[in-house]
C-alpha positions, 0 to 999 in steps of 0.5 A, a space after each residue: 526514549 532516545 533514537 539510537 540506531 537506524 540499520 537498512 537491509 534489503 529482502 526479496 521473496 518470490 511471488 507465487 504467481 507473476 503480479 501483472 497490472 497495466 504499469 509493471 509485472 512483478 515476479 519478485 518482491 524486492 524491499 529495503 526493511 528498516 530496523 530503528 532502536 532506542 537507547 533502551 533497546 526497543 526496535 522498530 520496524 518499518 518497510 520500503 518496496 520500490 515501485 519506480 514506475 509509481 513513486 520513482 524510488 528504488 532500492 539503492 535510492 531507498 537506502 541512500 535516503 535512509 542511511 544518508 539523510 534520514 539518519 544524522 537528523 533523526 539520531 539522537 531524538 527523542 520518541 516523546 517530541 513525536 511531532 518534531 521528528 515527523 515534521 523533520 522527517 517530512 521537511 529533509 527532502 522532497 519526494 523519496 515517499 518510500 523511504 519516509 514511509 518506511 522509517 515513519 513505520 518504524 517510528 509509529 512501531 516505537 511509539 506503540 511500544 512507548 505507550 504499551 498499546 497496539 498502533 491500532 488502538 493508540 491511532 484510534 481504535 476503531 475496529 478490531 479486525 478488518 476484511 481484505 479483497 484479493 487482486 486479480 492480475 490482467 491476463 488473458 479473460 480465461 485465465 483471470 477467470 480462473 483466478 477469479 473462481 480460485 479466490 472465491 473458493 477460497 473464501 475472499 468474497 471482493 475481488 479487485 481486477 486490474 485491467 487497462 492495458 490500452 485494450 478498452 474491450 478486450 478489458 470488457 471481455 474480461 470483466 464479462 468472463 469473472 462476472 460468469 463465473 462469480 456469484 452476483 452477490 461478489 463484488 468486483 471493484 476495476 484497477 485500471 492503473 492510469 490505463 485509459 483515457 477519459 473518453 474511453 474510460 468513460 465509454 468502457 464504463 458506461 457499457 459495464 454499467 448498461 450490460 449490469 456487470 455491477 462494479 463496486 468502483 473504479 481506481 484511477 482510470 486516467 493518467 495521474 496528473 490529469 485531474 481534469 480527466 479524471 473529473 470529466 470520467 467521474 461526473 459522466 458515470 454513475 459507477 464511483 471512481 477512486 483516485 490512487 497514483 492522483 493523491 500522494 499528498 495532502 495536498 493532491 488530495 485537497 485539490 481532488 477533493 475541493 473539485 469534487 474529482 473521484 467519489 472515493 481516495 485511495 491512500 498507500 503509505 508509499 505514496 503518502 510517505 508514512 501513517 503521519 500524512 496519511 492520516 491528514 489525508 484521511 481527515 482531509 476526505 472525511 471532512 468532505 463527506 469522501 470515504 477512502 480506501 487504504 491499499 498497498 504495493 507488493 509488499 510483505 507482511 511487515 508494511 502491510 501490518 503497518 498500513 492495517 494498522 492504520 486502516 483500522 483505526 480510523 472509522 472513515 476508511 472502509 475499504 482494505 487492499 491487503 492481499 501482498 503478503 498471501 502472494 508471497 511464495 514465503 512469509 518473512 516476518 515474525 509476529 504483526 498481523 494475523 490472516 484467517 482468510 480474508 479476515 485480519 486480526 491484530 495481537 495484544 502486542 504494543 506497536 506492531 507485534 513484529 518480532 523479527 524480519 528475515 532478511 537476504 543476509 540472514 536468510 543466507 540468500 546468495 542471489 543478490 545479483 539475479 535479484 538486481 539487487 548488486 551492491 546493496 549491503 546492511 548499514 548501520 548508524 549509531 549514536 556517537 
């Protein structure tokens, strides 16, 4: 099962409602989407977002990855020397975690196909259908209680809420207006996105925790490269801490894990450059007893299709984050996962089930300048 072809195209799809977060507000979910064939005519898929203000990609350094480095090594290989492909991929360049992840995607897509066994089951196999919590945007505390009351509502029954914009009580305000609109039993876990620093991280919790606003966790309190921060906020609170934009690599992982720094690991394949390190991460925390979570940026159905296809194969991930593609005003992909509420189930179909991506030239989307996304065109690379 030779590599024949790796083609990126580029898609955009608007949000139904802005996605706000201490870091960014995203109106517009931007990707690279990335079609790998074999020789026989198998196709793989995979997806790539950029979120510069968390792995430093872009679309056009996204593409250029793919098209120019990626694309001479991987060509040619064959799919049945796995190891090797994957160690080349992660040895071509550093960084450009995005961009490794969307052709890791693609690659683990063909394997499934070369097995004839959903990714879930050839990862692991664990479960057969996981639950998603769903993210409420920081805004004004009215509005995210709203929100809060509309996802309820509608069935989801985690609710993941983004706070930390340098707004220490006003961020508490917030908290405290879901928490009168919810029902005890809903849990509630705190994104703060890098937002605080430890000595108010730890002040806001420990309010939280003294007026009993019962929060399941906290991600990722303090800024990403402040380890030791991060540590002080997690051994003088009793509510888990969850380190996300602190672990992209095994490594990063490694060093949270052996100073005892979070409770609990946030893996994204963005960040981790695919299901290969993602699954040494993984292996990583359970080895130290540290249940990790598998979430996502503003994706479509595509990435997050791969991403649970991870998380459900693996019996120490218990926590899910995907709630992206039920943003979206439109849903561009074809087969994958299966959303019934907030219950995700898998199809029979070997590797990921997709069937078909639409991207902007095959939508006929002609507002590539509005979308920022000027110059960018579908590349080929065949065998010669």
């Amino acid at each position: 099962m030779l590599i024949h072809s790796i083609e990126t195209q580029v898609a955009a799809v608007p949000l139904i409602k802005p996605f706000k977060t201490a870091l960014r507000t995203v109106t517009v979910a931007e990707t690279v989407i990335v079609k790998v064939t074999t020789e026989d005519g198998a196709v793989g898929w995979g997806e790539a977002p950029p979120t510069h203000v968390i792995t430093g990609d872009s679309l056009a350094s996204i593409q250029f990855v793919i098209n120019s480095v990626f694309t001479p090594q991987l060509v040619g290989e064959d799919l049945r020397h796995a190891e090797r492909i994957f160690s080349k991929l992660h040895r071509s360049l550093v960084g450009n975690s995005s961009a490794k992840a969307a052709v890791d995607m693609a690659l683990h897509d063909l394997l499934g196909q070369l097995a004839n066994q959903p990714l879930v089951e050839l990862l692991g196999g664990y479960r057969s259908k996981i639950e998603t919590d769903f993210t409420v945007s920081v805004n004004r505390p009215e509005e995210m209680a709203e929100d809060a009351k509309r996802y309820i509502q509608n069935g989801f029954n985690v609710l993941k809420v983004k706070v930390g914009l340098n707004e220490i009580q006003k961020d508490i305000e917030r908290i405290r207006a879901i928490r009168q609109v919810v029902d005890p039993t809903v849990l509630i876990r705190l994104d703060a996105n890098q937002g605080w620093s430890p000595r108010e991280a730890v002040r806001a919790i420990r309010t939280m925790e003294d007026e009993g606003l019962n929060i399941e966790l906290i991600e990722q309190p303090v800024k990403a490269h402040d380890i030791d921060g991060l540590k002080y906020v997690t051994d003088h609170v009793d509510t888990p801490i969850m380190a996300d934009e602190s672990v992209f690599s095994p490594q990063d992982a490694l060093r949270v894990l052996q100073l005892r720094a979070a409770d609990l690991i946030n893996i994204k394949l963005m960040k981790a450059g695919g299901i290969y390190q993602a699954k040494k991460i993984n292996t990583l925390a359970e080895s130290f007893g540290i249940q990790c979570m598998v979430g996502s940026m503003i994706e479509t159905k595509l990435g997050i299709t791969a991403a649970a296809h991870f998380a459900a194969s693996q019996p120490n991930i218990t926590r899910f984050d995907f709630d992206a593609p039920l943003m979206l005003s439109e849903d561009i992909v074809k087969g994958g996962i299966i959303y019934q509420g907030r219950t995700i189930r898998f199809s029979d179909a070997p590797g990921l089930g997709v069937t078909d991506v639409r991207t902007n030239e095959e939508r006929g989307n002609d507002n590539d300048n509005e979308l920022g996304m000027r110059g960018l065109r579908s590349n080929r690379v065949d065998v010669t």
